[in-house]
C-alpha angles and dihedrals in degrees: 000000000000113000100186113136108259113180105230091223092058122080118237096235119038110245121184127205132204134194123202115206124186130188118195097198095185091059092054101054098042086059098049087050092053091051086049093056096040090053098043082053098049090051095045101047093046089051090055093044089059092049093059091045083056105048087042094240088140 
């Protein structure tokens, strides 16, 4: 029997662990340019259509 002290909280053989994290930075900013645009457009088109609706030229 080995009595060799061994801590309970440690594992008996060493393992490492790694994480690999990549941004693609182009691809987030195309998109949130994309959003921008759709959303200027949505606003904008929504402001003209209630001025039609306004002046009656429906």
């Amino acid at each position: 029997m080995n009595m060799s002290k061994i801590s309970c909280c440690e594992p008996e053989v060493p393992r490492t662990s790694s994480v690999n994290v990549t941004v693609d930075v182009t691809k987030i900013v195309k998109y949130v340019c994309f959003a921008g645009i759709a959303i200027v457009g949505i606003i904008f088109g929504t402001r003209c259509y209630r001025k039609m609706i306004e002046n009656e030229t429906l």
